[in-house]
C-alpha positions in Angstrom: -55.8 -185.1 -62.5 -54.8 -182.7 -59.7 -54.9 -179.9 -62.1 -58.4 -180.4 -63.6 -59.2 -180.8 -59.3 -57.7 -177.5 -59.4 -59.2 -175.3 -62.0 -62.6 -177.0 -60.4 -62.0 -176.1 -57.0 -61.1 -172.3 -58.5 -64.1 -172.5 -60.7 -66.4 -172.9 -57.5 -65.2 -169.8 -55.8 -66.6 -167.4 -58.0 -69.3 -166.5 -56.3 -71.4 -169.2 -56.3 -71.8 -172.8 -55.4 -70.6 -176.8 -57.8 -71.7 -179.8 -57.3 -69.6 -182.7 -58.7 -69.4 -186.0 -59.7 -66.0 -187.4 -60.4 -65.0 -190.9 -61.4 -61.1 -191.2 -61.5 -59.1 -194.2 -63.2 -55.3 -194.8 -62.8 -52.8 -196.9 -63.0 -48.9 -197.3 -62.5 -46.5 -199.1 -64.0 -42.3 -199.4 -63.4 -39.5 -201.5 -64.1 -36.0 -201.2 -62.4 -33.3 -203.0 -63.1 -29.8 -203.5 -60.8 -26.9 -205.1 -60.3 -24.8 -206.8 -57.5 -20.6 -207.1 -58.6 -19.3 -207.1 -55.6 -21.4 -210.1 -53.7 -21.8 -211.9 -57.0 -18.1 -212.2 -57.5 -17.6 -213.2 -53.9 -19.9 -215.9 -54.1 -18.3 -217.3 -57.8 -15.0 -217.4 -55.6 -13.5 -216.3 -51.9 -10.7 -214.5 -53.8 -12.4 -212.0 -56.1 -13.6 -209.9 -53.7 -11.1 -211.1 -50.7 -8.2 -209.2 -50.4 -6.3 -212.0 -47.9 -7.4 -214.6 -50.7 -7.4 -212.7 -53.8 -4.6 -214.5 -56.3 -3.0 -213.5 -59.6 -6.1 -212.0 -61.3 -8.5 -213.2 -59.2 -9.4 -210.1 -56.7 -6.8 -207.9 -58.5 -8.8 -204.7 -58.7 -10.2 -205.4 -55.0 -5.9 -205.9 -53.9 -3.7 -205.1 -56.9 -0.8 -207.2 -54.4 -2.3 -210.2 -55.6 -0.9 -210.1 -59.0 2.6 -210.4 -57.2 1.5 -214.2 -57.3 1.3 -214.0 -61.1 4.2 -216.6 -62.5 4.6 -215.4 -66.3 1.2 -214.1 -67.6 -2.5 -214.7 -66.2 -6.3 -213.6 -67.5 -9.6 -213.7 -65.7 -13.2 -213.2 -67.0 -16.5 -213.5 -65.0 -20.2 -213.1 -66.2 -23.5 -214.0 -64.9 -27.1 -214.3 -65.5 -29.9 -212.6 -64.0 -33.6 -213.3 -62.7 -36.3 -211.1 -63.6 -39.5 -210.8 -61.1 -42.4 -209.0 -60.7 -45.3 -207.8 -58.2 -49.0 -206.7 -58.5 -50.7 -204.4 -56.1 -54.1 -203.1 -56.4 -54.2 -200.2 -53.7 -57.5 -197.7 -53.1 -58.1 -194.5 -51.0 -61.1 -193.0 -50.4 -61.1 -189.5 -51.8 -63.0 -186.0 -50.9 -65.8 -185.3 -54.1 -64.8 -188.5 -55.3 -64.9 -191.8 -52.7 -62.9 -195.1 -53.2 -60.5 -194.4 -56.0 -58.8 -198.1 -57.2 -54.5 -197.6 -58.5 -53.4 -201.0 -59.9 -49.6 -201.0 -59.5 -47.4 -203.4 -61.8 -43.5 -203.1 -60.4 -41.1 -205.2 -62.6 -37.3 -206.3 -60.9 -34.4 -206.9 -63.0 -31.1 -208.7 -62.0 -29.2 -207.4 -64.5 -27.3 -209.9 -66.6 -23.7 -209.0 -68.1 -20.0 -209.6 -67.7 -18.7 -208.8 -64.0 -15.0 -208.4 -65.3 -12.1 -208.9 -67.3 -8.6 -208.7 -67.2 -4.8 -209.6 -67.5 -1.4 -209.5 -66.1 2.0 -210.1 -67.1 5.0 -210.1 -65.1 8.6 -208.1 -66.0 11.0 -208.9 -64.1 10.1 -208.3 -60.0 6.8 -206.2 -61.3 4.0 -207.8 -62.6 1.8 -205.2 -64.6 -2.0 -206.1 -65.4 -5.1 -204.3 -66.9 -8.8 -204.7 -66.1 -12.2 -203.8 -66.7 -15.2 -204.1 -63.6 -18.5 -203.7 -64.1 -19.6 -201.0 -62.3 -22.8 -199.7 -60.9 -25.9 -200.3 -62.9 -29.0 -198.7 -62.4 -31.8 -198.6 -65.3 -35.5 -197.7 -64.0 -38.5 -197.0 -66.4 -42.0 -195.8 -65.3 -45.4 -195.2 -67.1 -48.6 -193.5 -64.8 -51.7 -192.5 -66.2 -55.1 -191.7 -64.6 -58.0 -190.7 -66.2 -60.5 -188.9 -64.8 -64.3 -188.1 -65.9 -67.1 -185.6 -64.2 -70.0 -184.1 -64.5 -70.8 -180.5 -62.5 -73.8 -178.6 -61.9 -72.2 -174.5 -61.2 -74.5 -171.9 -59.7 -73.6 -168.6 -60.7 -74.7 -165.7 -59.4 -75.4 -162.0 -61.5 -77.1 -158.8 -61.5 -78.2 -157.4 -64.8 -79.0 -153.5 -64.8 -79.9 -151.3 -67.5 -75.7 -150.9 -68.5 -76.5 -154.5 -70.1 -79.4 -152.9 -72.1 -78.3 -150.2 -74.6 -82.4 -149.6 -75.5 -83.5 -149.3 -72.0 -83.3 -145.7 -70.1 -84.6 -146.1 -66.4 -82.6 -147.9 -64.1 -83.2 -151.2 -63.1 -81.7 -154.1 -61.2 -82.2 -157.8 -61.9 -80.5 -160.5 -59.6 -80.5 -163.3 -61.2 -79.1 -167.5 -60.4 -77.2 -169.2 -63.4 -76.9 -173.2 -63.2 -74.6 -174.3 -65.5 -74.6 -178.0 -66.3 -71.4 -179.9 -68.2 -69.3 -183.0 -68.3 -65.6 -183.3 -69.2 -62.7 -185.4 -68.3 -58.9 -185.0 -68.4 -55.8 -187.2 -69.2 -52.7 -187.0 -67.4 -49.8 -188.9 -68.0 -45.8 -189.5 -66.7 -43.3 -191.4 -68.6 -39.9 -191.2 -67.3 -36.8 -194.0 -68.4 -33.9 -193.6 -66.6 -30.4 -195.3 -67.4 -27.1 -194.8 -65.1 -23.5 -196.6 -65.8 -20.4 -196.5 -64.3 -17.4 -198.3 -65.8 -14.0 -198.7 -64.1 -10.8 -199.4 -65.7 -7.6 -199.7 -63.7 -4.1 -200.6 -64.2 -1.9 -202.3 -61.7 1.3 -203.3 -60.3 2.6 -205.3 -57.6 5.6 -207.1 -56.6 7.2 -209.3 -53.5 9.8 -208.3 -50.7 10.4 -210.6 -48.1 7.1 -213.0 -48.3 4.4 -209.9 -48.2 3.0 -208.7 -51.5 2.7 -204.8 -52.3 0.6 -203.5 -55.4 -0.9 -199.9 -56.5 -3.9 -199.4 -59.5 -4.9 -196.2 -60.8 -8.6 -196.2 -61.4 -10.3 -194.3 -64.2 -14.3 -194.8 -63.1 -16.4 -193.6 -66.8 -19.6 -191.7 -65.7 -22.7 -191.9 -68.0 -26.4 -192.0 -68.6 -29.8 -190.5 -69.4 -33.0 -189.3 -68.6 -35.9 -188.9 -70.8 -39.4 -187.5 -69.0 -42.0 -186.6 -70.7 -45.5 -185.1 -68.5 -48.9 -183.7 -70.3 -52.4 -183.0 -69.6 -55.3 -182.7 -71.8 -58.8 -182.4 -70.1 -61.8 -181.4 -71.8 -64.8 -179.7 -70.8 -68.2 -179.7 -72.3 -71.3 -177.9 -71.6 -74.4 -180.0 -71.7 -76.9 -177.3 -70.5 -78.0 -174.1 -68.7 -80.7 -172.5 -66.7 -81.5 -168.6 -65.9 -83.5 -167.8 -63.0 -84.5 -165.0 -61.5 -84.2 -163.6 -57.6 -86.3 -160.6 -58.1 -89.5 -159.3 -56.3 -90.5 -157.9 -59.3 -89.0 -159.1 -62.4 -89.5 -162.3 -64.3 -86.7 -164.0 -66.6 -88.0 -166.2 -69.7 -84.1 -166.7 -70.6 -82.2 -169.2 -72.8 -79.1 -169.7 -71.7 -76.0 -171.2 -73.6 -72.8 -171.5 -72.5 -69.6 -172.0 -74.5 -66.0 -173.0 -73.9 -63.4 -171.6 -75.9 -59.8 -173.0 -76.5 -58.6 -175.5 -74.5 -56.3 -175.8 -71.4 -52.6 -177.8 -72.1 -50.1 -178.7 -69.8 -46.8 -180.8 -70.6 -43.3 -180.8 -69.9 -40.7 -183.1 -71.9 -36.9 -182.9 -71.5 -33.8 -185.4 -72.4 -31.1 -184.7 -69.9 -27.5 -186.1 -70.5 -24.9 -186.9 -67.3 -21.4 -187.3 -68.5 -18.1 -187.4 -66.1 -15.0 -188.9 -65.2 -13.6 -190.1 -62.0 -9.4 -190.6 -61.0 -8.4 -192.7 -58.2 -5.9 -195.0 -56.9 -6.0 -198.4 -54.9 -2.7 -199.1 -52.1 -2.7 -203.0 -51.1 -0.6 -205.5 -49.0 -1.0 -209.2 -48.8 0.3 -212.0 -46.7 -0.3 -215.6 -47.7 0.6 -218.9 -46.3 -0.3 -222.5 -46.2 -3.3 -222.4 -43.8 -3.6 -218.5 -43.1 -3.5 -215.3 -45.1 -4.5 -212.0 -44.8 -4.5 -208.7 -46.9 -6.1 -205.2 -46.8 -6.5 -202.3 -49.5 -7.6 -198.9 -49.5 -8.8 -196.8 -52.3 -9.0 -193.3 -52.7 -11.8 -191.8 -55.0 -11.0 -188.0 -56.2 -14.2 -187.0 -57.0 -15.8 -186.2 -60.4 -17.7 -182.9 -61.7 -20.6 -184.7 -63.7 -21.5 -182.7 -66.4 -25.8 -182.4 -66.8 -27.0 -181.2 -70.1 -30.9 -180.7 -70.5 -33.1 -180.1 -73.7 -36.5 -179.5 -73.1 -39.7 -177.9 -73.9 -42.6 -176.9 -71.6 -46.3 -175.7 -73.0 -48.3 -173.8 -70.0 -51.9 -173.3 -70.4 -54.4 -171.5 -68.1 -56.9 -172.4 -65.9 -60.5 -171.7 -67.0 -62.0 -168.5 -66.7 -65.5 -166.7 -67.9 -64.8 -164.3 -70.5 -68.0 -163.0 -71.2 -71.6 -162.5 -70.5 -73.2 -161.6 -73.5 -76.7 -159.9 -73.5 -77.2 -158.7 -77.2 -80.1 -160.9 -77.7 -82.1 -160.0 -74.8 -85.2 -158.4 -75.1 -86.8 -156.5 -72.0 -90.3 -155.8 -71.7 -90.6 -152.8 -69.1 -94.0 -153.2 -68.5 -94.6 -156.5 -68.4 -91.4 -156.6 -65.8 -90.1 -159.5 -68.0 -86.6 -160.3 -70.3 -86.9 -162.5 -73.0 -84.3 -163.6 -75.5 -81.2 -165.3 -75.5 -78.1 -164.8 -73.6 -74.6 -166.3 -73.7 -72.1 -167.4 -71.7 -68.4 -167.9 -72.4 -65.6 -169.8 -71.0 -61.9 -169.5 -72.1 -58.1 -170.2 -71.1 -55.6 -168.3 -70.9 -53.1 -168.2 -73.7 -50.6 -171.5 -74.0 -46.9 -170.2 -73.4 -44.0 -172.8 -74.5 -40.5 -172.5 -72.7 -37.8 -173.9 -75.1 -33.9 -174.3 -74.4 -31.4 -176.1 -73.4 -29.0 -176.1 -69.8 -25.9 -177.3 -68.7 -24.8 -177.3 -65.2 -22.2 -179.2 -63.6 -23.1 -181.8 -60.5 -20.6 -182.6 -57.8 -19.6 -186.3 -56.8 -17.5 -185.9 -53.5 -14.6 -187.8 -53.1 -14.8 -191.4 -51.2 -12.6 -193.8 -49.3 -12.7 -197.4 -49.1 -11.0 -200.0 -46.9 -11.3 -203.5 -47.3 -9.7 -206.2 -45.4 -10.1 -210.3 -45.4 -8.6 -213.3 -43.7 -9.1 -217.1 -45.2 -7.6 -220.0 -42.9 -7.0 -223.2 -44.4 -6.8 -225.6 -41.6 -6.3 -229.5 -43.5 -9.0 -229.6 -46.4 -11.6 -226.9 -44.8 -11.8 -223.4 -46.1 -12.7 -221.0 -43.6 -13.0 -216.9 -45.3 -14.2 -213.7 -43.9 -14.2 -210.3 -45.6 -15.1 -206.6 -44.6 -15.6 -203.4 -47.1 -16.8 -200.0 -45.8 -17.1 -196.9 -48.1 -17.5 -193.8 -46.9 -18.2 -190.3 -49.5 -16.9 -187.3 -47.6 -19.6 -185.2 -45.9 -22.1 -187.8 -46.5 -20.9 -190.3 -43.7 -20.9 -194.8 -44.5 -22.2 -194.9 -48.3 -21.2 -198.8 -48.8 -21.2 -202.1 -46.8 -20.3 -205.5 -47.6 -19.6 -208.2 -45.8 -18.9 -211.5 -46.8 -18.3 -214.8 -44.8 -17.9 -218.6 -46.1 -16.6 -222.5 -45.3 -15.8 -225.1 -47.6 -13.9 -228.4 -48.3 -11.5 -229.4 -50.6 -12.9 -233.0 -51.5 -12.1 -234.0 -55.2 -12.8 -230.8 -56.0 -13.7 -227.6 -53.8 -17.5 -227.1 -52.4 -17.7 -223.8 -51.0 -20.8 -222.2 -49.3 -20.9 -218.5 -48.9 -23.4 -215.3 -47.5 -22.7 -212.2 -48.3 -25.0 -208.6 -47.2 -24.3 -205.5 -49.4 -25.8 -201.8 -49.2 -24.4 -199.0 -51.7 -26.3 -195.5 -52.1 -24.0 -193.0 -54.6 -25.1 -189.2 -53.9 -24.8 -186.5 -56.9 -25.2 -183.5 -55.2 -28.6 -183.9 -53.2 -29.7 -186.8 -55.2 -29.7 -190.5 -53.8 -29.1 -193.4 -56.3 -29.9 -196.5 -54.0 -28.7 -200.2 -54.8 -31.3 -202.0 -53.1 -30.3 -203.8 -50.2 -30.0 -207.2 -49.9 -28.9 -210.7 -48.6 -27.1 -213.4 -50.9 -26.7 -217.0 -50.1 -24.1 -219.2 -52.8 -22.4 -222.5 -53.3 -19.8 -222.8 -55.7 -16.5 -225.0 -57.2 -14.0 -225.1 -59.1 -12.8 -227.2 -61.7 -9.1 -227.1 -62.9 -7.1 -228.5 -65.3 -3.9 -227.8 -66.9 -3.8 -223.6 -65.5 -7.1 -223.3 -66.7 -9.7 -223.0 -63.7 -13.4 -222.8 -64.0 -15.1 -221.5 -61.4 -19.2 -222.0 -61.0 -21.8 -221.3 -59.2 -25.5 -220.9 -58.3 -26.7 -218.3 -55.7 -29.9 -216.2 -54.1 -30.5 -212.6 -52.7 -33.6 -211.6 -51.3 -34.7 -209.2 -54.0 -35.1 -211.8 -56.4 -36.7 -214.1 -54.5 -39.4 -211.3 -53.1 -40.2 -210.7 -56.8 -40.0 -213.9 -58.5 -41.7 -215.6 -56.2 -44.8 -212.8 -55.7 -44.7 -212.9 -59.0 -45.2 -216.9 -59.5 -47.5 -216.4 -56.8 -50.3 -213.6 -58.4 -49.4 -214.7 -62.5 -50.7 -217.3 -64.0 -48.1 -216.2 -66.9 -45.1 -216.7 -64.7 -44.1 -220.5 -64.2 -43.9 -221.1 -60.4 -40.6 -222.4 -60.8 -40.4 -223.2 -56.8 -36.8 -223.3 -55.3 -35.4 -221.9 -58.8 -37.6 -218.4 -58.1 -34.7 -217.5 -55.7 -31.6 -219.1 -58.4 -29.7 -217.4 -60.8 -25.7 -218.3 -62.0 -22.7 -217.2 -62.4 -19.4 -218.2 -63.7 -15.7 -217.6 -64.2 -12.7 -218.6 -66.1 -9.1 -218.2 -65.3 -5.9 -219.1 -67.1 -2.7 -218.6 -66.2 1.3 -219.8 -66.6 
């Protein structure tokens, strides 16, 4: 739309005066889809994301020292499911040439759905070694705008035809004259863009005991990759419904008829698939205390720092903005004494020529280098369960880049109840570019059920994302069940096994 605004507003400056009517229709459409490992984990259980509580493979790749715990051999998995939530907006502005302009807006929110991790550990001797996989950042968007826009324009052009425009006629003459050109068009512009951004962490770890406090190292190999396919294009069309001469001289007359043409068409569009591959090394130092009714632990983990490799293919097709190419007077007839042209004259519109820019690019994207500490307690006074942990990341020259902070109590009756909050923030720059994790607030009660060294943990939890969605969503749709309290519910669970 802007650019059909554009070659209008250009068209009106050439010498002479428009008068438009424009109706404009649009609408916008997205999806994005995210996911929360770090709270989500915490809320299944205290120790996968505790580094005080963390045990055997439980909150390994948060505090490799907890696999010093591990007896013979231990294996964790985790996996939850998601909600998915949307909103409806229907927002107006009132627009110069135009007036009230209506832009339905349809966002869709994804909790994404998928295993959190995975691992196992075996101990050799006064080392236990282990191996895991984390689920790591997950972001996926998709979104679709289009507006449509139809017009109809009355242009006043202004001319002077002299005897140059005559090849018969031999005394000089001037002839002002006004020509109203009448037409209707409209345009189509478009944006489709689906993005889709993974990382996936794999670390190794040992650990072992000396004197009642557990040490442990992990080196982390974080797997960069994802996509971006955009695709842009306008395709207005103008058509000429009518024209008018008239003259602005004392003393000549103009029985004229006019017909204006358009030649060509303008075309504008831009589609390119870009590719971001890269890998990331870094290593995780943690030390552990536990005891009966208090324990306590810290890690810190140092990121190197990745060069993400970006790798474009595209095409772009440029087209001009309208023009007049000619003012054709073959057909025109003048009769001198009479002071009077007759006969037919022509007008033509036409583009530029289209250009198309072909090739591909490769350049390589910086992610600086981050730290992270994380620190917990848990106190076990009798049969209560009192938790608290802290994580800050920080990417260097960007300043704090991560937050999360969990808190919890619970009670060991027949089996454990534990009720848990948790707040998270994470934004992960590449170069200049922001990739934000919405922030959010998570509520959870969970338990565990154990038998024979297998433990099953469960749980059911909320953030505020999903609830803003879901429940707006319920709210606005008749096609979305209101499903009350279970808007703001989704599940998780893990299992854990060890000897």
């Amino acid at each position: 739309m802007g650019h059909l605004m554009l070659a209008l507003a250009i068209l009106s400056q050439w010498g002479g005066d428009s008068i438009l009517n424009i109706d404009v229709n649009a609408s916008l459409s997205g999806a994005l889809a995210y996911n929360y490992v770090d709270p989500y984990l915490y809320l299944i259980n205290y120790s996968y994301e505790n580094p005080g509580s963390a045990s055997g493979m439980r909150g390994a790749f948060v505090n490799p020292a907890a696999l010093a715990s591990v007896k013979s051999a231990s294996a964790s998995f985790s996996a939850g499911f998601g909600r998915v939530g949307g909103i409806n907006l229907n927002l107006s502005s009132n627009l110069p040439y135009v007036g009230e302009v209506g832009l339905p807006v349809t966002l869709y929110a994804e909790e994404k759905s998928g295993i959190y991790m995975g691992g196992a550990a075996v101990r050799i001797g006064e080392v236990v070694l282990g191996l895991a996989y984390v689920q790591g950042d997950r972001f996926e968007s998709e979104i679709d705008a289009r507006g449509e826009l139809n017009f109809t324009a009355t242009y006043s052009y202004r001319d002077t035809l002299t005897e140059l425009d005559f090849p018969d006629v031999d005394e000089p003459m001037t002839v002002p004259v006004l020509i109203d050109l009448y037409g209707k068009g409209g345009g189509i512009i478009s944006v489709e863009n689906r993005t889709k951004l993974k990382s996936t962490p794999v670390l190794l770890m040992l650990a072992t005991q000396d004197k009642g406090i557990n040490y442990g190292i992990s080196f982390r190999l974080n797997t960069f990759n994802g996509f971006i396919d955009y695709t842009d294009t306008l395709t207005p069309v103008l058509k000429p419904t009518g024209a008018n001469v008239y003259s602005e001289s004392d003393i000549w007359d103009v029985g004229v008829q006019l017909i204006a043409q358009i030649e060509g068409g303008e075309l504008y569009a831009n589609r390119y698939f870009t590719t971001l591959t890269g890998n990331e090394l870094g290593a995780v130092f943690g030390i552990q205390k536990q005891g009966q009714e208090f324990s306590w632990g810290a890690s810190l983990e140092q990121d190197l720092g990745a060069q993400i490799l970006e790798v474009r293919n595209g095409k772009g097709v440029r087209g001009g903005l309208p023009r007049i190419v000619e003012i054709n007077t073959q057909n025109l007839e003048v009769d001198q004494d009479s002071r009077i042209i007759k006969g037919q004259m022509k007008v033509v519109f036409g583009y530029d020529s289209l250009r198309e820019i072909e090739g591909e690019s490769r350049t390589l994207l910086t992610l600086p280098p981050r730290t992270s500490i994380r620190g917990g307690i848990q106190a076990t006074p009798g049969d209560w369960i009192i938790d608290a942990t802290l994580a800050m990341a920080g990417t260097w020259g960007e300043g704090n880049t991560e937050a999360f902070f969990g808190t919890g109590f619970g009670y060991n009756w027949k089996v454990p109840i534990r009720f848990s909050q948790a707040v998270f923030y994470r934004v992960t720059k590449i170069e200049e570019v922001p990739i934000y994790t919405i922030p959010a607030l998570f509520f959870g009660v969970s338990t565990t059920l154990a038998w024979k060294g297998i433990e099953l943990d469960l749980s059911v939890r909320a953030n505020t994302t999903t609830a803003l969605f879901g429940n707006y969503a319920a709210a606005i749709d008749p096609s979305v069940p209101n499903l009350g309290i279970l808007n703001y519910i989704s599940a998780g669970a893990a299992l854990t096994y060890g000897f």
